[in-house]
KOLBAKE-501316 format. One record per residue (C-alpha): residue in three letters; x, y, z. Coordinates in steps of 0.25 Angstrom, whole numbers, plus 5000, padded with zeros to 4 digits. Layout:
@residuo:ALA; X:X; Y:Y; Z:Z .
...
END
This chain:
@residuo:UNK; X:5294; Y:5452; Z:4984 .
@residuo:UNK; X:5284; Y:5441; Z:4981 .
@residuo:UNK; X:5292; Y:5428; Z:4977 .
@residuo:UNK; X:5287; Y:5422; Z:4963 .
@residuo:UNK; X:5274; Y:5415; Z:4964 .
@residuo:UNK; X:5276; Y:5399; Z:4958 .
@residuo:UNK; X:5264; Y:5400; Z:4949 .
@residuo:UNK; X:5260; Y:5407; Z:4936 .
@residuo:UNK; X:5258; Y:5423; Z:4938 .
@residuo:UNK; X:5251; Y:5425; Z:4924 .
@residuo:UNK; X:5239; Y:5417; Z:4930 .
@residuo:UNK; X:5239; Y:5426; Z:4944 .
@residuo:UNK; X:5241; Y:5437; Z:4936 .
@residuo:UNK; X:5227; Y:5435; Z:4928 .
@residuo:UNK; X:5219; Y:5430; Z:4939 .
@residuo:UNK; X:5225; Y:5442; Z:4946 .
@residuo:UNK; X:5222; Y:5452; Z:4937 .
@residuo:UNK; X:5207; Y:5444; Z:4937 .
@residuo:UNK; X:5206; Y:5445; Z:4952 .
@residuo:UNK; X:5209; Y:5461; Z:4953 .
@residuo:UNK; X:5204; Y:5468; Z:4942 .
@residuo:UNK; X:5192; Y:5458; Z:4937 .
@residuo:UNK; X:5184; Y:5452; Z:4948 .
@residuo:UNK; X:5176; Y:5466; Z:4955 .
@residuo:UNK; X:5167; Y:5455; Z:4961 .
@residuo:UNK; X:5172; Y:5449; Z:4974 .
@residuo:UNK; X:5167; Y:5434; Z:4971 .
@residuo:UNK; X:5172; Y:5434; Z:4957 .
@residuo:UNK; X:5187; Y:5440; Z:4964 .
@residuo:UNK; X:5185; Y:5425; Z:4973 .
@residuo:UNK; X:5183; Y:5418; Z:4960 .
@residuo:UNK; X:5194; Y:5423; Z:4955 .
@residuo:UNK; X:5203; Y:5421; Z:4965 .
@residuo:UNK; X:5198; Y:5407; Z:4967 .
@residuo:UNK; X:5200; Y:5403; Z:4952 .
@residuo:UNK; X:5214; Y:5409; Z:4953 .
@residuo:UNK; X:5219; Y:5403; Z:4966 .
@residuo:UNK; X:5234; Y:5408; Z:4962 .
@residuo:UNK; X:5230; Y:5421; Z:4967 .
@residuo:UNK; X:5227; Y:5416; Z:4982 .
@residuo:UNK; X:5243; Y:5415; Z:4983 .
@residuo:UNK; X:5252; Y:5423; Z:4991 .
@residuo:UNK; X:5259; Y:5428; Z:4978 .
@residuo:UNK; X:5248; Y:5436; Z:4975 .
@residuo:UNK; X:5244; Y:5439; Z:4989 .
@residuo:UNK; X:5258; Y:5445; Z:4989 .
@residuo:UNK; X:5254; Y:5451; Z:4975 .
@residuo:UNK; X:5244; Y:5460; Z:4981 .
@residuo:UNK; X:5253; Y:5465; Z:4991 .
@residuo:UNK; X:5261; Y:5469; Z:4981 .
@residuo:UNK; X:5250; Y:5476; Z:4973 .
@residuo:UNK; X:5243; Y:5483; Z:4983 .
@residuo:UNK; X:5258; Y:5489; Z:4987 .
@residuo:UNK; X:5259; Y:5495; Z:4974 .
@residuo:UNK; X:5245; Y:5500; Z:4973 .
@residuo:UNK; X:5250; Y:5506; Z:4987 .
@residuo:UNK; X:5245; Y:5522; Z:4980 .
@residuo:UNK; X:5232; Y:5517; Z:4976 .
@residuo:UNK; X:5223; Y:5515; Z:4987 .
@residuo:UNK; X:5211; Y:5509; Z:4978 .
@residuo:UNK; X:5222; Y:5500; Z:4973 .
@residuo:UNK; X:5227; Y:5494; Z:4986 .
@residuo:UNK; X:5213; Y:5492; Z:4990 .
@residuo:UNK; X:5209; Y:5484; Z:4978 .
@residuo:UNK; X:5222; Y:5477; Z:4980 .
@residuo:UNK; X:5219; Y:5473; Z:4996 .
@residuo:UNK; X:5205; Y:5470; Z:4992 .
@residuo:UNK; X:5208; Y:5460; Z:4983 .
@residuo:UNK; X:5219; Y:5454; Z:4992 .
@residuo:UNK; X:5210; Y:5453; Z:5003 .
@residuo:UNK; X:5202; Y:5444; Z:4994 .
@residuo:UNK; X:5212; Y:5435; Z:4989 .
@residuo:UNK; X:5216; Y:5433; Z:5004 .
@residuo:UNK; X:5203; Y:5431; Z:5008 .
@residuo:UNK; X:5200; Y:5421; Z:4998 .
@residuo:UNK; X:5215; Y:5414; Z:4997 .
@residuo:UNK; X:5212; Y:5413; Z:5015 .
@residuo:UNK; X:5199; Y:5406; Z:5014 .
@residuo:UNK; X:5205; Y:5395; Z:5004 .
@residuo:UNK; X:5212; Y:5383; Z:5012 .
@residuo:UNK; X:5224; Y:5379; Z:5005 .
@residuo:UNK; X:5219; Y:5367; Z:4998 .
@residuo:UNK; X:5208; Y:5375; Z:4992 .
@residuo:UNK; X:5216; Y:5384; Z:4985 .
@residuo:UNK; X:5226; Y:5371; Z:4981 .
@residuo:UNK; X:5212; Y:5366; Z:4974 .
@residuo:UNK; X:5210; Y:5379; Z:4967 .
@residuo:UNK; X:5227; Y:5378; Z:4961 .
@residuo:UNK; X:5226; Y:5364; Z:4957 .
@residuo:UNK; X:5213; Y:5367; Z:4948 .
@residuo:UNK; X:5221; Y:5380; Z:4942 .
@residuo:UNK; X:5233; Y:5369; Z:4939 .
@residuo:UNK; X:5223; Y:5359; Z:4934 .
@residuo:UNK; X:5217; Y:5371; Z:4925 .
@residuo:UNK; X:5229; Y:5375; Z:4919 .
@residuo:UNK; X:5233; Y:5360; Z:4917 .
@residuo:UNK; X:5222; Y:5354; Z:4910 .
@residuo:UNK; X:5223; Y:5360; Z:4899 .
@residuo:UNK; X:5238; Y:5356; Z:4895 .
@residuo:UNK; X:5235; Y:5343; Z:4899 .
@residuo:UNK; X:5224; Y:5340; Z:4890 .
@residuo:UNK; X:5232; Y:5345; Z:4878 .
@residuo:UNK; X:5243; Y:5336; Z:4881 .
@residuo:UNK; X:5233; Y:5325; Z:4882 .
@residuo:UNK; X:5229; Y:5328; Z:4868 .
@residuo:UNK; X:5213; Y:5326; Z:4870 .
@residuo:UNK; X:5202; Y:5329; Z:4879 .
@residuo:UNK; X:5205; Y:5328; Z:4894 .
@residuo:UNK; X:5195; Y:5316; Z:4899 .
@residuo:UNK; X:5193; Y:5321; Z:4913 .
@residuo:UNK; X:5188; Y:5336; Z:4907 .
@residuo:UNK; X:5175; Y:5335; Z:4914 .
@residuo:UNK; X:5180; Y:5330; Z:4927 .
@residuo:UNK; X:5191; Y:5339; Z:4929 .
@residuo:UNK; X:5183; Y:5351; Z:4924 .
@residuo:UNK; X:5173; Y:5347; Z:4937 .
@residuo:UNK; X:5184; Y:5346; Z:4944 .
@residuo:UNK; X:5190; Y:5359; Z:4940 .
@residuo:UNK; X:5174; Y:5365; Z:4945 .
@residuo:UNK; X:5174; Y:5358; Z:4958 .
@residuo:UNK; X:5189; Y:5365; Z:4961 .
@residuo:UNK; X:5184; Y:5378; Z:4957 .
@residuo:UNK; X:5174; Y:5380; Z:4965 .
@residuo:UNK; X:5173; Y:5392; Z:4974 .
@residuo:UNK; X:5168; Y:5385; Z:4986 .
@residuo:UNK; X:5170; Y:5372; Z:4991 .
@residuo:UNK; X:5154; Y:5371; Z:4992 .
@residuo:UNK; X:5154; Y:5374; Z:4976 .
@residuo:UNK; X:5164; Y:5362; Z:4977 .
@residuo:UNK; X:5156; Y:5354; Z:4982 .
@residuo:UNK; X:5143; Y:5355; Z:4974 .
@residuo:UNK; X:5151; Y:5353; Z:4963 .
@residuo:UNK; X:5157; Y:5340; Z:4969 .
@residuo:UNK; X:5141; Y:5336; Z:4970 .
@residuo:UNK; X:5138; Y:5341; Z:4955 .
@residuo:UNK; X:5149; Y:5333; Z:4949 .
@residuo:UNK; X:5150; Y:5318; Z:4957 .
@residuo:UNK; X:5161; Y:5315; Z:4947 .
@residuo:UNK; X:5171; Y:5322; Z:4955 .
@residuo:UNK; X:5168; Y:5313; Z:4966 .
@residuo:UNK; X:5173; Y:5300; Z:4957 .
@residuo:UNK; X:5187; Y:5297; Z:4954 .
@residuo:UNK; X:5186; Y:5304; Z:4940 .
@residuo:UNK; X:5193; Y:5315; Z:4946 .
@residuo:UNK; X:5204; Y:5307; Z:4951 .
@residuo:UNK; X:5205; Y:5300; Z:4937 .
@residuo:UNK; X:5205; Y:5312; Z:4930 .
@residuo:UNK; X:5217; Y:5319; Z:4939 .
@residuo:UNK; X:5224; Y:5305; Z:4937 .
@residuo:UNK; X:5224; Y:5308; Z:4921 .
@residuo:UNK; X:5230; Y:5322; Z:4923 .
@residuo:UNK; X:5240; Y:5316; Z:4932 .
@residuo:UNK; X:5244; Y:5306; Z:4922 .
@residuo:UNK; X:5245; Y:5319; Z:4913 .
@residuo:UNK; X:5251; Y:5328; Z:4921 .
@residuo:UNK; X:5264; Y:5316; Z:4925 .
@residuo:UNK; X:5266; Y:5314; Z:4910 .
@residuo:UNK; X:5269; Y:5329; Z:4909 .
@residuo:UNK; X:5277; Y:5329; Z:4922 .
@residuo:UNK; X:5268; Y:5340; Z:4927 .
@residuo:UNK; X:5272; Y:5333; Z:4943 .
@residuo:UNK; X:5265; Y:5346; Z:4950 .
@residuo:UNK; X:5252; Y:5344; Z:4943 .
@residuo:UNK; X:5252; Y:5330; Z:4945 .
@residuo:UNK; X:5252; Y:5334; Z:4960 .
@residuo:UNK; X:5241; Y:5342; Z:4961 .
@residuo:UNK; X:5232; Y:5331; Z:4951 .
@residuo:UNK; X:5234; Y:5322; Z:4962 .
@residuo:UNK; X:5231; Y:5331; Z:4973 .
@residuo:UNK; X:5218; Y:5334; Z:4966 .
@residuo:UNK; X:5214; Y:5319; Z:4962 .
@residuo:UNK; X:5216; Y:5317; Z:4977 .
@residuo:UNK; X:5208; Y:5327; Z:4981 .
@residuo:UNK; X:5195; Y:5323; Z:4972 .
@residuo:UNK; X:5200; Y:5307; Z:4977 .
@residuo:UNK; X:5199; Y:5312; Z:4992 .
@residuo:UNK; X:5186; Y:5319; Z:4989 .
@residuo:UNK; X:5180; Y:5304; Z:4981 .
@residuo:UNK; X:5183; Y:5297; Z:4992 .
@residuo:UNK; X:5178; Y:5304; Z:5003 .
@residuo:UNK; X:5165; Y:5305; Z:4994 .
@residuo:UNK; X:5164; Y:5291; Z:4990 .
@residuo:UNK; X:5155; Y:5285; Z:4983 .
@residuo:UNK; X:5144; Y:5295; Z:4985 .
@residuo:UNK; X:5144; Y:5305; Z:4974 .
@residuo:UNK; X:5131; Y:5311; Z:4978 .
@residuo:UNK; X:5139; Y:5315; Z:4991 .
@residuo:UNK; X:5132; Y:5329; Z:4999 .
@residuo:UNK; X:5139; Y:5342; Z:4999 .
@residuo:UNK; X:5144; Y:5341; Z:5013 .
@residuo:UNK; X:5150; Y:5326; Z:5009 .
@residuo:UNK; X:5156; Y:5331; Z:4998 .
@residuo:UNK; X:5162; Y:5344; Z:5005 .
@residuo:UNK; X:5168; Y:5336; Z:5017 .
@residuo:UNK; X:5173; Y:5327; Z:5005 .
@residuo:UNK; X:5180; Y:5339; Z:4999 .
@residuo:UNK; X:5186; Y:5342; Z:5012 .
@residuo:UNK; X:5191; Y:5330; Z:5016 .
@residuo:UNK; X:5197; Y:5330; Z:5001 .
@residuo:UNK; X:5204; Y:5345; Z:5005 .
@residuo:UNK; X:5210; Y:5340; Z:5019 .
@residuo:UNK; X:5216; Y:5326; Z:5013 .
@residuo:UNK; X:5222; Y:5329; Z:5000 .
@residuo:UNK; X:5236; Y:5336; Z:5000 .
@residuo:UNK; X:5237; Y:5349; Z:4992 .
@residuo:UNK; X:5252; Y:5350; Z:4996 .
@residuo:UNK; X:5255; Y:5350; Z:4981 .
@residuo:UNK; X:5247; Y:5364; Z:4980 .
@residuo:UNK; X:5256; Y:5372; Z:4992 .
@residuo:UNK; X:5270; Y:5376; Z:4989 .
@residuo:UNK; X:5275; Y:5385; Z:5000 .
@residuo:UNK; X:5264; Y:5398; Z:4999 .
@residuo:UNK; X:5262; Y:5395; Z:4986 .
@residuo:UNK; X:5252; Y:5387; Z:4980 .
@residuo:UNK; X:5260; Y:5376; Z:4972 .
@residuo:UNK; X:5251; Y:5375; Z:4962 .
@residuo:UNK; X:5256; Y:5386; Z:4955 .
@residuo:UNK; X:5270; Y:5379; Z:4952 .
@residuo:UNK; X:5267; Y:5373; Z:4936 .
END
């Protein structure tokens, strides 16, 4: 029996059904999974164990079932752990934003930063990363930080504590990441990678690791 997952089954439930039955294309099956990091969890890892038992009399079934769990291993193994914590904390942001701008009650002032923000998480590699580090010097200024110092403040009047945890983890990742770079926005690709990796190995994404379970999950 698998234990009940601390994070909302609806959302793995869509990007699920996305995953299986709407994604032929092996890239566009990465995408998704990478835009969907609640399904690199042991709880649906489990979940295709489960279905591949009960599709035990159809052969085609099971193989389609193994196929696409050999991918979703696959890709879950060659993600280190802080990676896949960047890829929760932009889902939390995501679902986030919205509510907080309404209870602001007019036009969040840092849309712009946190939308290149939100690119720059997203991308598929961490070379993509880096060109858009170099595309948008922006991120390399101490907007960033003033804008997750807003949300903070947002978040703490709405006694959201977890979120408030993972906005700080993030401003300290961009901080670690403007510091290393310094004053020079025009930094090269390799500057700007080892900057990102110096970033990865000194800022502590403990807040998004519960047991086996991303803690990101727990609203």
């Amino acid at each position: 029996m698998m234990n009940k997952p601390p994070f909302d089954l609806k959302s793995i439930e869509t990007a699920l059904q996305k995953y299986l039955f709407e994604t032929p294309d092996p890239d566009e099956s990465v995408r998704v999974l990478l835009e969907n990091p609640q399904l690199l969890t042991d709880f649906v890892d489990k979940l295709f164990g489960s279905l591949i038992e009960e599709a035990a009399e159809n052969e085609n079934l099971v193989k389609f079932y193994q196929g696409r769990r050999l991918l979703l291993q696959t890709v879950k193994e060659s993600i280190s752990k802080k990676n896949l914590a960047l890829l929760l904390m932009i889902k939390q942001i995501e679902s986030k934003k919205e509510k907080l701008a309404k209870t602001m009650g007019k036009p969040f002032e840092f849309q712009d930063i946190l939308d290149k923000v939100q690119t720059w998480l997203e991308a598929p590699t961490r070379e993509k990363g880096v060109s858009i580090l170099q595309q948008n010097p922006e991120l390399l200024t101490d907007q960033p930080e003033r804008m997750f110092s807003h949300l903070i403040d947002e978040a703490q009047q709405h006694g959201n504590k977890f979120f408030v945890r993972i906005l700080r983890t993030l401003s300290e990742f961009f901080r670690v990441i403007r510091l290393e770079v310094g004053a020079n926005k025009t930094a090269s690709k390799d500057e700007l990678k080892k900057a990102v990796e110096y970033a990865l190995d000194h800022t502590d994404f403990s807040v998004f690791v519960e047991g086996k379970q991303p803690a990101i999950f727990i609203a």
